[in-house]
C-alpha positions as CSV (number, residue, x, y, z in Angstrom):
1,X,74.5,10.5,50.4
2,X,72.4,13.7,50.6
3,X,73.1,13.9,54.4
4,X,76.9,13.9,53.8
5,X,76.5,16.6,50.9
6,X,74.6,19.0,53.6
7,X,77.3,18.2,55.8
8,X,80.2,19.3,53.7
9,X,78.1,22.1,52.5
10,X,78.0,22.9,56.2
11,X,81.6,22.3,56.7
12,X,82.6,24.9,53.7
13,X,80.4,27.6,55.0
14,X,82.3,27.3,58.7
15,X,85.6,27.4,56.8
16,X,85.1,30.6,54.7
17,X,83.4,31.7,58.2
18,X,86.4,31.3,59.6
19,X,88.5,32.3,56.8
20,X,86.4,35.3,56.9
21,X,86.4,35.9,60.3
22,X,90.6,35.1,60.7
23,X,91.0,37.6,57.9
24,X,89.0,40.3,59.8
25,X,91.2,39.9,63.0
26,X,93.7,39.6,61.1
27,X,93.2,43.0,59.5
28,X,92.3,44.3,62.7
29,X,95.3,43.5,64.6
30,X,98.3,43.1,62.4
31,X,97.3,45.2,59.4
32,X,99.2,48.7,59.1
33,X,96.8,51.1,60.3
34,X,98.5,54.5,60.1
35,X,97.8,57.6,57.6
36,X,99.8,60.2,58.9
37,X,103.5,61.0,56.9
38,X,105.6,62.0,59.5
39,X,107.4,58.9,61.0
40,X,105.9,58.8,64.1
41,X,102.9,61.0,66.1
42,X,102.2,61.7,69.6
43,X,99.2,61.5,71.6
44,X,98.2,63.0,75.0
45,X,96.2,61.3,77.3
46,X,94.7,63.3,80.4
47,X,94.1,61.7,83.6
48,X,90.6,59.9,84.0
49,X,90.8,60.7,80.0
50,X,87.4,58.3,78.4
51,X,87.5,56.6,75.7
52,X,86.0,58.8,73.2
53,X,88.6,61.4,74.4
54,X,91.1,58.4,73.3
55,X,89.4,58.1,70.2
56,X,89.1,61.8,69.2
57,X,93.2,62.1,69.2
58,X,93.7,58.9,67.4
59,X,90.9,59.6,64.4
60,X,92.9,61.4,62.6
61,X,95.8,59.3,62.5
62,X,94.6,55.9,61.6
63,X,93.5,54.4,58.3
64,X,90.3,52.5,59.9
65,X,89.0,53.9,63.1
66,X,85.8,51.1,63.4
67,X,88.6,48.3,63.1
68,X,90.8,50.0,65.9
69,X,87.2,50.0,67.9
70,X,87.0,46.5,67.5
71,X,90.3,45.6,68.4
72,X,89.9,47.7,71.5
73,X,86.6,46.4,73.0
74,X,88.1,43.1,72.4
75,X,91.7,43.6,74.2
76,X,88.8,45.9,76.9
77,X,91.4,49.0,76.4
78,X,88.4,50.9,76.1
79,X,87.6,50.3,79.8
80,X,91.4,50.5,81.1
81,X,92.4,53.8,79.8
82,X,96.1,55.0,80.8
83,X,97.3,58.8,80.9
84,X,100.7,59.7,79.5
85,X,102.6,60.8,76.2
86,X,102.2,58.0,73.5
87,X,104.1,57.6,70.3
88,X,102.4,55.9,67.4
89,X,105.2,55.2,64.6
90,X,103.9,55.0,60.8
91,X,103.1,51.9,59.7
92,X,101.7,50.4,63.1
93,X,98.8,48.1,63.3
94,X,96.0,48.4,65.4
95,X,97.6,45.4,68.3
96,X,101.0,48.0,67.8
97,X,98.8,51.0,69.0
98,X,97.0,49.5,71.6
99,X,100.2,48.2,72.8
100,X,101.8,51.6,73.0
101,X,99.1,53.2,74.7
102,X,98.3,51.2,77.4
103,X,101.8,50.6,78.6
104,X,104.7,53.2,77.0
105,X,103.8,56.2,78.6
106,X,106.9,58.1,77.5
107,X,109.0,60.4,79.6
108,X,109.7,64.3,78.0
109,X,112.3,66.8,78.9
110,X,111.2,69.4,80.7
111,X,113.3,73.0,81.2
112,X,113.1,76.1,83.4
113,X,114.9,79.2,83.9
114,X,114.8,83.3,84.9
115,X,111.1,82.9,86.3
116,X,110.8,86.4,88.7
117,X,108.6,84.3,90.8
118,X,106.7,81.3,91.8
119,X,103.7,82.3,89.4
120,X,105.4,82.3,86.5
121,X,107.0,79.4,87.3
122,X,104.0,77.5,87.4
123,X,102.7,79.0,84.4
124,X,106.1,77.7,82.5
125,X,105.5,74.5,83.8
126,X,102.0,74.1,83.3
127,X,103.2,74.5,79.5
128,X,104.7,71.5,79.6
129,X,103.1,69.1,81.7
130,X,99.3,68.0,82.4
131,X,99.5,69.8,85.9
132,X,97.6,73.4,85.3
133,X,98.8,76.8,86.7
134,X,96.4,77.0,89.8
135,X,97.3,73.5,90.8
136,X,101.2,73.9,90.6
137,X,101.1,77.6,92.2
138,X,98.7,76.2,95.0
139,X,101.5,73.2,95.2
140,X,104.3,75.5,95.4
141,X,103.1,77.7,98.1
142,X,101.5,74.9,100.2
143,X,102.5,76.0,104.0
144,X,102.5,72.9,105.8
145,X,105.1,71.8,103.0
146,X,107.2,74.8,102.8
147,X,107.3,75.2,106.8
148,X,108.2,70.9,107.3
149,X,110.7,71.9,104.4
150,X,112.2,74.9,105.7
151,X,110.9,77.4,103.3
152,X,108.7,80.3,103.5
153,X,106.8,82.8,100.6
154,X,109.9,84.4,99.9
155,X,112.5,82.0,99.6
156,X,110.3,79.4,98.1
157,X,111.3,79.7,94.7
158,X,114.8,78.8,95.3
159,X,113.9,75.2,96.1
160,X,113.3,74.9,92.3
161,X,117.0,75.0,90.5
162,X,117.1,76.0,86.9
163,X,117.9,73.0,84.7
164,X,116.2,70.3,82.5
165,X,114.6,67.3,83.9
166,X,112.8,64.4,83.0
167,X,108.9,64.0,84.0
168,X,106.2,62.0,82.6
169,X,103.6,64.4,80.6
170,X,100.8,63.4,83.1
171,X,102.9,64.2,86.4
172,X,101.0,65.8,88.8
173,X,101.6,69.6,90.5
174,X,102.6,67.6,94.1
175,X,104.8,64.8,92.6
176,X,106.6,67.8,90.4
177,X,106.9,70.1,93.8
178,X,108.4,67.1,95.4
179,X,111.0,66.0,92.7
180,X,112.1,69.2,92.7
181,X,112.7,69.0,96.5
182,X,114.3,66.1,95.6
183,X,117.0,67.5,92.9
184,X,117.6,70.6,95.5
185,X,118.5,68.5,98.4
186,X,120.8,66.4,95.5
187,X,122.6,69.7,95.2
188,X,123.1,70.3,98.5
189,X,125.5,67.9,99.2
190,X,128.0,68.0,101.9
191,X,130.5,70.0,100.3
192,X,128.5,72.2,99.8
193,X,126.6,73.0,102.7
194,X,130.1,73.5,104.4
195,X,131.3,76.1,101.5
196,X,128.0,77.6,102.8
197,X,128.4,77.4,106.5
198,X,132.4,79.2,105.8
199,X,130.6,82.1,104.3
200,X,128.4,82.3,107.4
201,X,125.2,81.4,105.0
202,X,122.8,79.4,105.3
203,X,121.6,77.6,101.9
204,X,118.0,79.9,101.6
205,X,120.8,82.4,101.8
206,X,122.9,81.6,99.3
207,X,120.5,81.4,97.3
208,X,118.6,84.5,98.3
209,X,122.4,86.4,97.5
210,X,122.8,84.3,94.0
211,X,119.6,86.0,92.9
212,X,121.0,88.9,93.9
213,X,124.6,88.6,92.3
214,X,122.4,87.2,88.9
215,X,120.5,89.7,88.1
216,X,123.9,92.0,88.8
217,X,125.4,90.2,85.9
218,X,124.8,87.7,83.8
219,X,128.2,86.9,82.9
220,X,129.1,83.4,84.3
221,X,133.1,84.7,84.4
222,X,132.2,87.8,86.2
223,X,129.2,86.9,88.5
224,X,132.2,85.4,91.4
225,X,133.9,88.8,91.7
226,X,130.1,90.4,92.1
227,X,129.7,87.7,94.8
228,X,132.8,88.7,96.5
229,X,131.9,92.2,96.7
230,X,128.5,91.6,98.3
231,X,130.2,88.9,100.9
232,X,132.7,91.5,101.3
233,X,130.1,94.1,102.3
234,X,128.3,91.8,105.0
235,X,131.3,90.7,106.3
236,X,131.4,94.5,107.3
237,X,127.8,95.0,107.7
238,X,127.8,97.8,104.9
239,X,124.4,97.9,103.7
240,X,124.9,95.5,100.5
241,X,123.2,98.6,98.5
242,X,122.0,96.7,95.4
243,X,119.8,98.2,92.8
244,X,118.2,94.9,91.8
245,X,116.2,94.6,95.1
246,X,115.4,97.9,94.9
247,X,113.5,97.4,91.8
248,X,112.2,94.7,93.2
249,X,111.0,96.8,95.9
250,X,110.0,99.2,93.6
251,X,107.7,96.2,91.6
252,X,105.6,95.8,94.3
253,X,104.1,98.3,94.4
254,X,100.9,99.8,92.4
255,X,102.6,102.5,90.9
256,X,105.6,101.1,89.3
257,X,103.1,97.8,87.8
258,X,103.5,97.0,84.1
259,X,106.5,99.5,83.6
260,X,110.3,99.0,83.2
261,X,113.3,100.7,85.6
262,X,116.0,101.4,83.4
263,X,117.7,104.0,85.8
264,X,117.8,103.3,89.1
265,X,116.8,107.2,91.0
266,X,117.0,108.3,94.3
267,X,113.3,108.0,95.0
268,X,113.1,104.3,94.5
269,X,116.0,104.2,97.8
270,X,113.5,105.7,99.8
271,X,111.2,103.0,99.3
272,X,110.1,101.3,102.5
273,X,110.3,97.7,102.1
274,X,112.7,94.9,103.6
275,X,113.6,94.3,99.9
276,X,114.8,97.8,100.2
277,X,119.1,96.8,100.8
278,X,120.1,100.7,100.5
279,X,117.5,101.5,103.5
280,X,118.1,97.9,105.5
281,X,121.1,95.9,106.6
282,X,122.2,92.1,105.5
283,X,120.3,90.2,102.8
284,X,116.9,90.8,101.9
285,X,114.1,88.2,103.6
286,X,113.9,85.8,100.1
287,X,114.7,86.0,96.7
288,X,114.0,88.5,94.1
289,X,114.0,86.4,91.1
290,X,115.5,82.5,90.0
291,X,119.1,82.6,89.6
292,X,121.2,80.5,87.4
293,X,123.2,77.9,89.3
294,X,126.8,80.1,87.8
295,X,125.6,82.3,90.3
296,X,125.1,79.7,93.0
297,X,128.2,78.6,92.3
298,X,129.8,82.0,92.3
299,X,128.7,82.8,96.1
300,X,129.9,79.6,97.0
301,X,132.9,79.9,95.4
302,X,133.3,83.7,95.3
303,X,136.5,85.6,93.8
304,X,139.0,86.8,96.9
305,X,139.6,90.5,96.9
306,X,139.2,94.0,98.2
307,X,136.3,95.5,96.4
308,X,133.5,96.7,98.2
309,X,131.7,99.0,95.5
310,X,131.2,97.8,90.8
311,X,129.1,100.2,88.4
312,X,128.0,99.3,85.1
313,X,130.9,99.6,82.3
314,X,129.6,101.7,79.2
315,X,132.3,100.4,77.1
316,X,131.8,96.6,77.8
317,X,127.9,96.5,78.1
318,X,126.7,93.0,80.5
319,X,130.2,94.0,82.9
320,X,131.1,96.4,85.4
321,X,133.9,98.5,86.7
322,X,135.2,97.7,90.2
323,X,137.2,100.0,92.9
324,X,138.4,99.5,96.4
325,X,137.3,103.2,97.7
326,X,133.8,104.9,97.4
327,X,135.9,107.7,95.1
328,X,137.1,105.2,92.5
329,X,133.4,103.9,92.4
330,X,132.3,107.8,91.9
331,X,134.0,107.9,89.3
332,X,133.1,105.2,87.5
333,X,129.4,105.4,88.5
334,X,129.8,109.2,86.9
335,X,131.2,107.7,83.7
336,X,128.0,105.3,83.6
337,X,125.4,107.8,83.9
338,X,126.9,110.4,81.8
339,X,126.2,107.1,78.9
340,X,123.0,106.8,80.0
341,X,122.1,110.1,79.7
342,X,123.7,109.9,76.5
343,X,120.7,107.2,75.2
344,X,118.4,109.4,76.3
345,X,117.6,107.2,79.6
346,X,116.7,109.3,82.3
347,X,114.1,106.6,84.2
C-alpha cells in the first residue's frame, strides 16, 4: 500500500513535469511573441551575420527574448544563420519567427537613374543592397569582365539601364554586375540591334549618343528630334558640336572641380580632350552620364528631318529652337543668350 502511494506520488510529479514542461514549449513556440505596433517589422541579416548579430535586431521586437533563445538552440537556428530581408508580422510566435528567418529571405525593389558615372552608381546601389561602394565600383570596372563583355572605362556605365529591379537585400556586388548584364542584353533584342546597325551604330554607341541627346533635353517628346539632328550631323561628318560633352570635358579637369557650368564660353571649346565634340569629329569614346531609356529609344527611333543646328528656347524653358541653316540657329542662339544675360548668368 505505501509502495503504490510513492508510486502515484511519483506519477503526479512526472505529470505536472510534463504539464510544466508542455506549457513551456508551448509558450515558447506558439505563444505571440511580438511587442512592436506596426503590423509587421523587417530585419537585415548580413552575410556570415552570428547569432548575437541575429539577436541584437530582434531584442527589440519580441516580448521574451530568453524564450526565443530557447526555441532557437533547440530548432539549432543559432548555428544555421541565413542572410536576407526578413519580415516579422505582429502577433507571431517564436516557431513563426524562426520560420521566417531561416527560409523567407524576401526580395526588394531596387531603382536607379541620372548617375554621371559608375561611382555614383555604386554608391546609389550600395544604399540599397548589402554590397558596399568599393565592392560594386571594383565589380563594375573589373577588366577581364568589361573586355570578355565588350566594354571598356568609358562606355561601361551604359551596360546598367535605368529602371527598377528586383534583388534580394543580401545580393552580392558580382551577382548585381551580372544581372544587369543580363537585363542589357534582354534589351538588346534583335530588333533592336538592327534599328542600330541602319543608323550605322553600334549599341555602346547608341548609348554613348543617348547620353548625349539626354542631357540635351529631358523632354521624352522632344529628345527624337535632338537625336535626329545629331545623326543628321554624322551622317555628314559635321562635328556633332554638343555643349554637354564639353562640360564633361570641362569636369575633368582640376579647375572646373566642385563648380557648376551654366554658360557654355568659348574657352571650355578649346579644351583638349576626346570628350571635346566642337574640337573632334564623330561621337565621343563613352558616355558622359546615364541616359534614360526615352533617349535610347529616341536614337533608335529618331525624328526624320533637315535640322542640323537647336538652341535653348527662353520662352519654353526644358525645349529648344531648331533651324535648317547656321543663320536661323544664330538667331535663335542670339535670342538665348541675350535671356541669359538677362538672369544675370554670364558663366
Amino acid at each position: 500500500m505505501y509502495i503504490k502511494k510513492i508510486l502515484w506520488a511519483v506519477a503526479l510529479i512526472g505529470l505536472a513535469i510534463c504539464g510544466y514542461f508542455a506549457y513551456y514549449i508551448y509558450g515558447a513556440m506558439f505563444k505571440p511573441n511580438t511587442k512592436f505596433n506596426n503590423e509587421t517589422a523587417y530585419i537585415y541579416v548580413p552575410t556570415n551575420a552570428t547569432y548575437s548579430e541575429v539577436r541584437a535586431q530582434l531584442e527589440p521586437l519580441l516580448g521574451d527574448i530568453n524564450a526565443f533563445d530557447a526555441l532557437a538552440n533547440q530548432k539549432k537556428y543559432n548555428t544555421n544563420i541565413k542572410a536576407g530581408r526578413f519580415a516579422i508580422t505582429k502577433g507571431m510566435n517564436n516557431n513563426d519567427v524562426i520560420n521566417s528567418i531561416r527560409s523567407k529571405n524576401l526580395p526588394i525593389k531596387i531603382a536607379f537613374n541620372n548617375q554621371h558615372n559608375l561611382e555614383d552608381l555604386a554608391g546609389r546601389i550600395s544604399t540599397q543592397i548589402e554590397a558596399d561602394s568599393l565592392s560594386l565600383l571594383n565589380a563594375m570596372t573589373d577588366s577581364a569582365f568589361l573586355s570578355k563583355n565588350d566594354f571598356n572605362k568609358g562606355t561601361a556605365l551604359g551596360m546598367y539601364l535605368p529602371n527598377s529591379y528586383e534583388f534580394f537585400w543580401n545580393t552580392s556586388a558580382e551577382t548585381f554586375r551580372d544581372r544587369m548584364l543580363t537585363e542589357y542584353n534582354r534589351f538588346w533584342t534583335d530588333t533592336r540591334k538592327a534599328q542600330a546597325k541602319k543608323l550605322n551604330l553600334t549599341p555602346n554607341e547608341v548609348i554613348t549618343l543617348a547620353s548625349i541627346v539626354h542631357e540635351e533635353s529631358k523632354q521624352a517628346d522632344e529628345q527624337p528630334r535632338v537625336a535626329g539632328v545629331y545623326l543628321n550631323r554624322l551622317r555628314i561628318k559635321m562635328p556633332l558640336q554638343a555643349d554637354p560633352t564639353l562640360k564633361f570635358a570641362a569636369y575633368q579637369l582640376p579647375k572646373y572641380k566642385n563648380t557648376i557650368i551654366r554658360r557654355v564660353l568659348n574657352i571650355h571649346k578649346e579644351i583638349d580632350s576626346p570628350y571635346n565634340t566642337y574640337k573632334y569629329s564623330g561621337l565621343p569614346p563613352g558616355l558622359i552620364a546615364m541616359p534614360d531609356l526615352s533617349a535610347i529609344k529616341a536614337v533608335l527611333n529618331p525624328e526624320k528631318h533637315s535640322y542640323l543646328y537647336f538652341a535653348a528656347d527662353a520662352k519654353r524653358i526644358g525645349y529648344h529652337k531648331f533651324a535648317k541653316t547656321l543663320g536661323q540657329h544664330n538667331n535663335n542662339a542670339r535670342q538665348y543668350h541675350s535671356y541669359l544675360s538677362s538672369q544675370g548668368i554670364n558663366k
